[in-house]
Z-matrix of the N, CA and C atoms (Angstrom, degrees):
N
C 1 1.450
C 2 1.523 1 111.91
N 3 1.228 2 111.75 1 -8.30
C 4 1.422 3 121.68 2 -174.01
C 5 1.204 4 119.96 3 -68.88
N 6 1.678 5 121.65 4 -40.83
C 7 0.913 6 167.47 5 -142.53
C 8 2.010 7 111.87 6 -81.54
N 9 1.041 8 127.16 7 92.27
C 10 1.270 9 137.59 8 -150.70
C 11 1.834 10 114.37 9 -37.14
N 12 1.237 11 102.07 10 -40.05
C 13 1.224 12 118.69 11 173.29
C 14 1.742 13 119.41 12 -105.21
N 15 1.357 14 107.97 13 39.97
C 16 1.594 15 124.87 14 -175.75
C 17 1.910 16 96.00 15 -141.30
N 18 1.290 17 120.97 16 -11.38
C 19 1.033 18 123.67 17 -143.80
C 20 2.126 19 95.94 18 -80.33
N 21 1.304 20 104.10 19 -25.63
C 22 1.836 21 94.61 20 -167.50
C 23 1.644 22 80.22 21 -102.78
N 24 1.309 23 142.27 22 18.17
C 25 1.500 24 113.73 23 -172.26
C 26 1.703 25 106.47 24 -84.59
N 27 1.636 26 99.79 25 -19.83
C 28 1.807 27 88.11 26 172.23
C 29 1.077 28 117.52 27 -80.40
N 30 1.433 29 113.86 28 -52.85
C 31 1.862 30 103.79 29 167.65
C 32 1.546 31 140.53 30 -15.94
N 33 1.412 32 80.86 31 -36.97
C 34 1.853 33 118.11 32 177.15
C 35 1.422 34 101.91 33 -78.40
N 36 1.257 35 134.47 34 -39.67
C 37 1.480 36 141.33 35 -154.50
C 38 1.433 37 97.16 36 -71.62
N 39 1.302 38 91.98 37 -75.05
C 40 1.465 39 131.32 38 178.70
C 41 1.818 40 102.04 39 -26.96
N 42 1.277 41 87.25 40 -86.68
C 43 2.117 42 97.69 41 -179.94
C 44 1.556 43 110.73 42 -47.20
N 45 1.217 44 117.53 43 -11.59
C 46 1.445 45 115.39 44 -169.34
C 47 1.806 46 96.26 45 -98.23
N 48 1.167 47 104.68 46 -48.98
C 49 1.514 48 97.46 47 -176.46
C 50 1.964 49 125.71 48 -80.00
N 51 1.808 50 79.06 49 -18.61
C 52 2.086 51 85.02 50 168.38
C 53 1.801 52 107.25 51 -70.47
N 54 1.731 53 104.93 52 -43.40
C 55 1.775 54 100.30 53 174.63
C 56 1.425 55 119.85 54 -48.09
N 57 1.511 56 98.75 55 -78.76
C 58 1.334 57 120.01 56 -175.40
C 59 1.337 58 142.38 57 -70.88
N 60 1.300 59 101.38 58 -11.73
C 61 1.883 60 106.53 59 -175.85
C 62 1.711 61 102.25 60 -130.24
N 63 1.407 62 102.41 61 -18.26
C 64 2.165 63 101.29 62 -176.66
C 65 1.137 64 89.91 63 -95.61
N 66 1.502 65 110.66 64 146.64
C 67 1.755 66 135.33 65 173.65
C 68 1.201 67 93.99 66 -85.85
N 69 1.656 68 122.76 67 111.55
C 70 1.754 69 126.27 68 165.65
C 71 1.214 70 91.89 69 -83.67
N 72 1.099 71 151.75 70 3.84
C 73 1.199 72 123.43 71 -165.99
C 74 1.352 73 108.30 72 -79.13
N 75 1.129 74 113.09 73 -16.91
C 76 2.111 75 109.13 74 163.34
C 77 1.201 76 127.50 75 -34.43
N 78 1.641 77 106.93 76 -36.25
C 79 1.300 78 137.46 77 174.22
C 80 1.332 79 121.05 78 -47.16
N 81 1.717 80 108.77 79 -58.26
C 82 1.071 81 139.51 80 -172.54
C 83 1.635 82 100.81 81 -77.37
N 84 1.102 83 132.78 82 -26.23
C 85 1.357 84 140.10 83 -125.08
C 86 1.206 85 129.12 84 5.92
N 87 1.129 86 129.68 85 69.20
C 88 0.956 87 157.11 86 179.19
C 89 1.712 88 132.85 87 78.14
N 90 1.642 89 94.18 88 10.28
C 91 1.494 90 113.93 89 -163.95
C 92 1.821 91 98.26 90 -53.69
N 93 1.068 92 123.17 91 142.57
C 94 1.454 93 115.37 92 147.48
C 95 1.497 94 109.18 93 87.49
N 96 1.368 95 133.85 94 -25.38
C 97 1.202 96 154.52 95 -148.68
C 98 1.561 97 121.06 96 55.30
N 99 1.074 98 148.59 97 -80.80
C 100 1.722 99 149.56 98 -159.38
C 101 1.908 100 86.82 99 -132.30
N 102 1.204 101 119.77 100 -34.13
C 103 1.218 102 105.92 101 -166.47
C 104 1.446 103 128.20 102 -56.58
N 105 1.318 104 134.65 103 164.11
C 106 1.032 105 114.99 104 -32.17
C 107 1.596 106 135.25 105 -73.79
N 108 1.608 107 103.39 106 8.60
C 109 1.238 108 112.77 107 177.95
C 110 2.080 109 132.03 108 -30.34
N 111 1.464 110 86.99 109 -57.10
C 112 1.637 111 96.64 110 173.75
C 113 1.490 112 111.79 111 -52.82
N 114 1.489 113 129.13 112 4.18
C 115 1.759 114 126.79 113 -173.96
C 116 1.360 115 97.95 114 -124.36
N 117 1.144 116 122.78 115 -7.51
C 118 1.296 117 130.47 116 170.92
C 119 1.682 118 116.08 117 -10.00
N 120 0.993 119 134.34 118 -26.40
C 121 1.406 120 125.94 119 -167.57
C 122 1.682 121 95.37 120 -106.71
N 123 1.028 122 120.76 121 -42.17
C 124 1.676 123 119.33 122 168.47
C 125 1.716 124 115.33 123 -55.99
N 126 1.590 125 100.76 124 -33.72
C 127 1.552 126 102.64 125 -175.25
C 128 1.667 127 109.62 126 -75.08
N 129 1.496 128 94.12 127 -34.45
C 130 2.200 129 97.55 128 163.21
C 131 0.997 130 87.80 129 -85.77
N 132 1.180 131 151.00 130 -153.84
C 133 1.227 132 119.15 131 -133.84
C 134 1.524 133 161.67 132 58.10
N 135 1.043 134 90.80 133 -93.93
C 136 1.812 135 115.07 134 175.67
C 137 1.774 136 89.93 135 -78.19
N 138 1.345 137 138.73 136 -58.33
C 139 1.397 138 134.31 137 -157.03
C 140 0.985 139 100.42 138 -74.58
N 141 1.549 140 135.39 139 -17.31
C 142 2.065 141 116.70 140 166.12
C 143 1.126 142 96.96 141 -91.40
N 144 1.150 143 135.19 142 -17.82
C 145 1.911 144 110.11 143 160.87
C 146 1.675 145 119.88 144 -82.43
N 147 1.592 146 102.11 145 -19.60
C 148 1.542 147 89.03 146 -175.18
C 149 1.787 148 116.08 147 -112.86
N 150 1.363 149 105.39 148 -14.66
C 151 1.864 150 132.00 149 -168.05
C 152 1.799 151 99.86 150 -69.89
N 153 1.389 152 118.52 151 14.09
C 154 1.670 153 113.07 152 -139.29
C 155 2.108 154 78.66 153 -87.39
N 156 1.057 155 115.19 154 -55.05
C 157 1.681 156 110.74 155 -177.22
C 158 1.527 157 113.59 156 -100.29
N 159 1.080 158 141.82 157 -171.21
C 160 1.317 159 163.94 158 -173.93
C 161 2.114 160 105.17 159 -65.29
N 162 1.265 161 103.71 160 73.59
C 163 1.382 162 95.86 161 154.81
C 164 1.461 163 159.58 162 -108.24
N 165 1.160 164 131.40 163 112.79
C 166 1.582 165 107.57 164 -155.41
C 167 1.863 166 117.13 165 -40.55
N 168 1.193 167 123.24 166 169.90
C 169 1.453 168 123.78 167 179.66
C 170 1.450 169 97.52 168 -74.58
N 171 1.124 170 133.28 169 -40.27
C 172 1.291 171 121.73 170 -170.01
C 173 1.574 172 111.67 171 -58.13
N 174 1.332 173 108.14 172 -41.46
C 175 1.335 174 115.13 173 176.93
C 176 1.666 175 134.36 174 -52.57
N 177 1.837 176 89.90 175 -44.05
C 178 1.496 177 106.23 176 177.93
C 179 1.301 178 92.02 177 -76.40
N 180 1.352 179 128.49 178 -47.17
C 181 2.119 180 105.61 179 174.99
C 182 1.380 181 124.07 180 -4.75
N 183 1.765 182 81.76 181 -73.99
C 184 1.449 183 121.39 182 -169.90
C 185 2.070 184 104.27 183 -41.16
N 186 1.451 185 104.68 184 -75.67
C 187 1.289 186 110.60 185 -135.44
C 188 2.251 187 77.54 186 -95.39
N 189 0.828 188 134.37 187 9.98
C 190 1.572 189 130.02 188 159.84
C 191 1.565 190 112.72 189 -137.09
N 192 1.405 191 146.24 190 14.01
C 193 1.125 192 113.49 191 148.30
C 194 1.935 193 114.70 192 -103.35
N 195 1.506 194 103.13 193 168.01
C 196 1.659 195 96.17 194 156.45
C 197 1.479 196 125.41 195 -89.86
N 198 1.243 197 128.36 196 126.64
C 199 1.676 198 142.21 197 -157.11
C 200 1.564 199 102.42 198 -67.41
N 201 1.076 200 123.72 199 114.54
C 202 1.692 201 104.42 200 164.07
C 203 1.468 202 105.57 201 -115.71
N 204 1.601 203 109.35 202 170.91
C 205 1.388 204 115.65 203 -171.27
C 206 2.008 205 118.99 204 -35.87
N 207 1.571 206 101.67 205 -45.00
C 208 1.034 207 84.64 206 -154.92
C 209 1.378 208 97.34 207 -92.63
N 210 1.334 209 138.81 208 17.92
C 211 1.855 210 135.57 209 160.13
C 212 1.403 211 100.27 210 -69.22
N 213 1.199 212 125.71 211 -30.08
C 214 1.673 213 125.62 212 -153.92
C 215 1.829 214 98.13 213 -94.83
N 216 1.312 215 116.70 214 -16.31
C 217 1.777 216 115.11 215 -175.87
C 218 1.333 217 105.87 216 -96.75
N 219 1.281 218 120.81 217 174.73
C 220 1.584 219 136.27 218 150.61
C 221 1.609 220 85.04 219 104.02
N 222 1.418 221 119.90 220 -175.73
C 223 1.446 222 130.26 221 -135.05
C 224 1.303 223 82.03 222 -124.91
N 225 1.672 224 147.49 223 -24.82
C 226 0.974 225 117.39 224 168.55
C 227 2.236 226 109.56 225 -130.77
N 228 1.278 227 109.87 226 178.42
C 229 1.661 228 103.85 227 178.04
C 230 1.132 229 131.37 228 -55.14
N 231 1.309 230 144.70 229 52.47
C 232 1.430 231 147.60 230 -160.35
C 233 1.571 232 114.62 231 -19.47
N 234 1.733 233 81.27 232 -73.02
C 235 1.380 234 108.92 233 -171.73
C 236 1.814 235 140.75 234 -38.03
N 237 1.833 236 121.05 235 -34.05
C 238 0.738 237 135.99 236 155.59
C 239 2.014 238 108.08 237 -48.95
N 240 1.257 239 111.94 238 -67.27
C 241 1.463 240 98.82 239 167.74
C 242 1.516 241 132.14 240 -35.84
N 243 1.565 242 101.91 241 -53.73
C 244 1.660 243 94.26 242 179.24
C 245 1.325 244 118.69 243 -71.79
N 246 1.770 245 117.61 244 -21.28
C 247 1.325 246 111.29 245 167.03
C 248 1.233 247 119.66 246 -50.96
N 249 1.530 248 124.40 247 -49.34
C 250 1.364 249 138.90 248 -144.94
C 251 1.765 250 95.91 249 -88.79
N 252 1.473 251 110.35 250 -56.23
C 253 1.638 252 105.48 251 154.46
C 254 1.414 253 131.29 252 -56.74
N 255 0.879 254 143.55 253 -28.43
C 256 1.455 255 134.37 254 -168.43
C 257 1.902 256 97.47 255 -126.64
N 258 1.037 257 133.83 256 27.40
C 259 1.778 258 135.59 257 171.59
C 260 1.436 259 101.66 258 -163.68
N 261 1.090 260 140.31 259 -77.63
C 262 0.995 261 140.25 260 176.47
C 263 1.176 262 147.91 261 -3.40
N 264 1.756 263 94.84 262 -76.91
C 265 1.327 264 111.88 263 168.98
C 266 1.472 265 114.42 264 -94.83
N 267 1.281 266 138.30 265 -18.41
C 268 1.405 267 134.65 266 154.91
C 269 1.616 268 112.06 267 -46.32
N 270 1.461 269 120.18 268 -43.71
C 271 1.337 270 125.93 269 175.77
C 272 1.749 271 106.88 270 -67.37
N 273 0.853 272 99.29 271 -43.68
C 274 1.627 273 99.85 272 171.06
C 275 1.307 274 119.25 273 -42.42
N 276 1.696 275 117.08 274 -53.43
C 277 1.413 276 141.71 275 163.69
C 278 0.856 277 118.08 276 -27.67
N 279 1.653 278 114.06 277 -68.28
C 280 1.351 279 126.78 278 164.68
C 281 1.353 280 119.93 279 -47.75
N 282 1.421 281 124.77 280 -26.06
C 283 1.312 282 111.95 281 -173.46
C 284 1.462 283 122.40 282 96.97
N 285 1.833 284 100.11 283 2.87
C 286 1.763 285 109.01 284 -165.29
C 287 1.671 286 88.68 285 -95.59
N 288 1.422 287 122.97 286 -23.53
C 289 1.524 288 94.71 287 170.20
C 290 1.673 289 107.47 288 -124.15
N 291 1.486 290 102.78 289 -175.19
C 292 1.714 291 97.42 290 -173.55
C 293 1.960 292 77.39 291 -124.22
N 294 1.612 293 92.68 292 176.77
C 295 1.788 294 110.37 293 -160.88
C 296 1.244 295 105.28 294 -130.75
N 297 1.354 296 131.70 295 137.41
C 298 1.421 297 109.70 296 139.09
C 299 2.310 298 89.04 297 -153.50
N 300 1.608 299 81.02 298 165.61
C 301 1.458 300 96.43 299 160.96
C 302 1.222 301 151.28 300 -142.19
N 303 1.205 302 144.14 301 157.13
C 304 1.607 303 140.01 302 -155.06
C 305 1.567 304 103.78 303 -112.77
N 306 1.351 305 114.54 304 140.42
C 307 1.462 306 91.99 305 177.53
C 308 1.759 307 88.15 306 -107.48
N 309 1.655 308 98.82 307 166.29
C 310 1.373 309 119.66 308 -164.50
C 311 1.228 310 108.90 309 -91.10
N 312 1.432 311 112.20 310 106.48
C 313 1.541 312 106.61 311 175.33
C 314 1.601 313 139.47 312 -60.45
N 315 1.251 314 111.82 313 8.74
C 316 1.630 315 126.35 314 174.46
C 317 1.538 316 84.53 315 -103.14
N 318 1.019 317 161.54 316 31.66
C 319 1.391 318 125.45 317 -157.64
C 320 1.686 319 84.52 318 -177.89
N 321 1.304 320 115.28 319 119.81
C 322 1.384 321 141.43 320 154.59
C 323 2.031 322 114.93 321 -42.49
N 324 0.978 323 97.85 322 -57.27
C 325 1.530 324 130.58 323 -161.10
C 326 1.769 325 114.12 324 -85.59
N 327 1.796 326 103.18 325 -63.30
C 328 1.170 327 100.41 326 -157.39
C 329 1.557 328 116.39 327 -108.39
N 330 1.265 329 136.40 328 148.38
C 331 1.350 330 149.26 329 -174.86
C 332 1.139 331 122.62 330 -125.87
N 333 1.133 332 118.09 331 133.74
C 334 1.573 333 117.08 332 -176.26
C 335 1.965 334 103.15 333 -106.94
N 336 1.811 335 81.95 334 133.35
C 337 1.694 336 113.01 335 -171.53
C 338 1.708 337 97.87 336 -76.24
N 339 0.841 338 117.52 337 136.91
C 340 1.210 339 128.71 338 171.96
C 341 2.024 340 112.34 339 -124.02
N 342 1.051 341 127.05 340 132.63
C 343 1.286 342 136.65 341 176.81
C 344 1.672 343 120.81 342 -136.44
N 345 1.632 344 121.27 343 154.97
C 346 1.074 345 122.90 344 -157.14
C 347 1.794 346 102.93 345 -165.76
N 348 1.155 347 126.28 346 135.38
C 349 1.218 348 139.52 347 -172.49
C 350 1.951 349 112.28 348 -49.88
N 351 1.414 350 97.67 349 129.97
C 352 1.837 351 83.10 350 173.43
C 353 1.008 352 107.14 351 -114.33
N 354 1.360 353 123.27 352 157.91
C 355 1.219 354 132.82 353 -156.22
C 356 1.598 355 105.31 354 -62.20
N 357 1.351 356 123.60 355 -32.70
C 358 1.775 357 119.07 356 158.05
C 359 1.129 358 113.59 357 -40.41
N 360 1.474 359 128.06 358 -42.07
C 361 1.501 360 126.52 359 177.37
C 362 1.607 361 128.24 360 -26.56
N 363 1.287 362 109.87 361 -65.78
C 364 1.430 363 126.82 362 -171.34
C 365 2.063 364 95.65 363 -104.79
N 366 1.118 365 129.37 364 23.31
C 367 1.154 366 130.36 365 146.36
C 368 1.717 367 111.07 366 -102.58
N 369 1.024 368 109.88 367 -33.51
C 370 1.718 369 106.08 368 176.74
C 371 1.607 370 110.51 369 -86.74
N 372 1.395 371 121.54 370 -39.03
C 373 1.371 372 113.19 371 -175.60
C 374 1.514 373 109.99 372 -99.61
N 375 1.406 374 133.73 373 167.37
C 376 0.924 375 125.60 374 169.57
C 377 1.634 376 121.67 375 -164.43
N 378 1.067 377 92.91 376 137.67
C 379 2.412 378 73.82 377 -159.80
C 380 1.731 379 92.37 378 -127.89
N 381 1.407 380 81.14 379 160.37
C 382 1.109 381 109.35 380 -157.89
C 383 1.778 382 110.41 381 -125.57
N 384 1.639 383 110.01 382 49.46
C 385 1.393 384 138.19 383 -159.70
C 386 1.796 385 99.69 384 -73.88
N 387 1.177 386 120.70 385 100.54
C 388 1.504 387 127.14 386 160.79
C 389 1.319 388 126.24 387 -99.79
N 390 1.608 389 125.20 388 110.38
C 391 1.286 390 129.34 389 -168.98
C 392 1.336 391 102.21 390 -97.94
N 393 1.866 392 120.28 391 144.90
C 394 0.802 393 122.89 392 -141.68
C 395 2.033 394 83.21 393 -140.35
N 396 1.193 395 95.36 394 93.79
C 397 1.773 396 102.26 395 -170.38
C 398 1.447 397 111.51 396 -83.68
N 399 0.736 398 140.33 397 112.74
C 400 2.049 399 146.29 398 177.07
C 401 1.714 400 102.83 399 -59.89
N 402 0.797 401 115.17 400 134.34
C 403 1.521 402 121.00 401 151.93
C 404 1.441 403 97.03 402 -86.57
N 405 1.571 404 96.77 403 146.47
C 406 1.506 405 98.99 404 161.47
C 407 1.651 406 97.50 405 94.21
N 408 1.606 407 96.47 406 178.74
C 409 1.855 408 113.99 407 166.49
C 410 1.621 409 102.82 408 -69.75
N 411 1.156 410 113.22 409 146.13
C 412 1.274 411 142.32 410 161.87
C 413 1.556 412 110.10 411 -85.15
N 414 1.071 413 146.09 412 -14.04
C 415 1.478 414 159.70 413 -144.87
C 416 1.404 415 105.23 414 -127.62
């Protein structure tokens, strides 16, 4: 590991096995079940095209995860939480996003988190997205 060109392969190790093989859902505590964790590569993804300025979490939900039945039920938004617990703030950890927050001026209590890509972001990840356009009807 010492070794000049061995030097990012743990970084790599590391982020690969906290995404893909550790259950965040501890994080979440159990909100939602695995979601959105199991899409994980769409959710990096979507956040180096969309994480580029200051967005609330609710927002990045919105415009990088995929919706399933049970984010869309119950009496209040689940989903922004388990994003922000189980992607979010682990990426934060890492150092792949930066933080800050506003507190809400109707509201004693609550503040809205806002997050945005750090420049480690798009030096550690890097995709390799090929669109595959049809001539013609699709139908």
């Amino acid at each position: 590991m010492l070794r000049h060109e061995q030097q990012g392969s743990l970084p790599a190790i590391r982020f690969h096995l906290a995404f893909w093989h550790t259950d965040l859902g501890y994080f979440g505590r159990g909100l939602l079940g695995s979601w959105p964790q199991a899409d994980i590569g769409v959710v990096l993804w979507s956040l180096s095209v969309s994480a580029g300025d200051w967005q609330t979490s609710e927002k990045l939900t919105r415009l990088c995860t995929i919706p399933e039945p049970a984010t869309l039920t119950g009496t209040w938004d689940r989903s922004a939480y388990a994003m922000e617990a189980r992607i979010l703030r682990p990426l934060l950890w890492y150092g792949l996003l930066e933080y800050r927050s506003e507190n809400n001026p109707d509201s004693r209590f609550a503040a809205r988190h806002y997050y945005r890509k750090s420049e480690l972001f798009d030096r550690l990840l890097i995709f390799d997205v090929k669109m595959d356009f049809a001539q013609g009807a699709r139908h």
